[in-house]
Steps between C-alpha positions, in 0.01 A plus 500: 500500500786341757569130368480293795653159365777426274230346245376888524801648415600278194171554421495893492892480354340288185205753465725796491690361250231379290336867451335613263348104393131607730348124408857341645528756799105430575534159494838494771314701725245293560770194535463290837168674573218267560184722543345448836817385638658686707868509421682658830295280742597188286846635486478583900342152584772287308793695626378445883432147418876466422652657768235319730662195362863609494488620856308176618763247358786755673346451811421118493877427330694789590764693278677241284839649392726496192181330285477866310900506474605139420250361269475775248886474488533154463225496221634766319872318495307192286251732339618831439369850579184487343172537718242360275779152463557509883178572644329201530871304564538727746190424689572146500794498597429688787182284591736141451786737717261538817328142449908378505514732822234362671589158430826529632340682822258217569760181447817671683376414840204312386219500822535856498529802229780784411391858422474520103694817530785292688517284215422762246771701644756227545480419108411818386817610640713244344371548168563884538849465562528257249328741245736750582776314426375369192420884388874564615705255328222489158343833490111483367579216273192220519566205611395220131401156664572334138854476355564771231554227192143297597146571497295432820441107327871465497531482114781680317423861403683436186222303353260792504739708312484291242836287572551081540274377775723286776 
C-alpha cells in the first residue's frame, strides 16, 4: 500500500511501531475511514477547491509581494520562533498589513486607486531593509514591548517575588 497523504504516512509510521498490539493496530487502520465515503475523491475535490480559489484571487489581485517574507519576520521578532504561538499572529498581521496597504492606495490620490502591490511593495520594502538592519546590529534577539523590571500593568516585578510593593 503507497500512502498518498501525509495523514497516511504518520498513520502507517504509528502502526509499524505499534506491532504486535492487533486490537491497537486494527483500530489505526481503520482511522479517517468513513465507510461509504470515498476518501481520494473527497481528498481530490477539496484540494481542487483550493487551488480553484488560490488561483482565482491571483488573478483578480495579482501577486502581492514580500507578504510571505515580511510578516512572518516581523511576528517572529515580538513572538518568537514558535509556529503554533505565531500562527494565528501571523495571519493577522498579514490581513491588518494589506488592509493598511489598501488604505494607503485608495487615500494617496483619493478619486482614483494605486496597485496594492505598489503600496505593498513600497512598505514591504522599507520594512525589509529595516529588518535587516535590525538582524545586523541585534542578531535574533526579540524585540519585549514591556520594560524588563514591569509587568504588562506597569506594576513592579518585585512585588510578585515576594518583596515591598511601590
Amino acid at each position: 500500500m503507497i500512502p498518498l497523504t501525509f495523514a497516511d504516512v504518520g498513520k502507517e509510521h504509528i502502526i509499524r511501531k505499534v506491532g504486535g498490539n492487533s486490537e491497537v493496530r486494527a483500530h489505526l487502520e481503520n482511522l479517517g475511514f468513513v465507510p461509504g465515503v470515498n476518501y481520494n475523491l473527497i481528498l481530490f475535490i477539496g484540494l481542487t477547491i483550493a487551488a480553484v480559489i488560490t488561483a482565482s484571487v491571483v488573478v483578480v489581485v495579482g501577486s502581492i509581494s514580500y507578504i510571505g517574507l515580511i510578516v512572518p519576520n516581523v511576528v517572529a521578532m515580538f513572538k518568537g520562533d514558535k509556529i503554533r504561538g505565531t500562527l494565528v499572529d501571523t495571519a493577522l498581521f498579514g490581513a491588518i498589513f494589506v488592509l493598511v496597504c489598501d488604505m494607503i492606495g485608495r487615500v494617496v490620490i483619493a478619486p482614483y486607486e494605486l496597485p496594492i502591490e505598489l503600496i505593498v511593495g513600497i512598505l514591504g520594502s522599507i520594512l525589509f531593509i529595516g529588518l535587516l538592519l535590525y538582524r545586523l546590529k541585534n542578531g535574533r534577539k526579540a524585540i519585549r514591548l514591556t520594560g524588563s523590571g514591569t509587568t504588562s500593568c506597569g506594576n513592579s516585578s518585585s512585588h510578585l517575588d515576594g518583596g515591598s510593593q511601590t
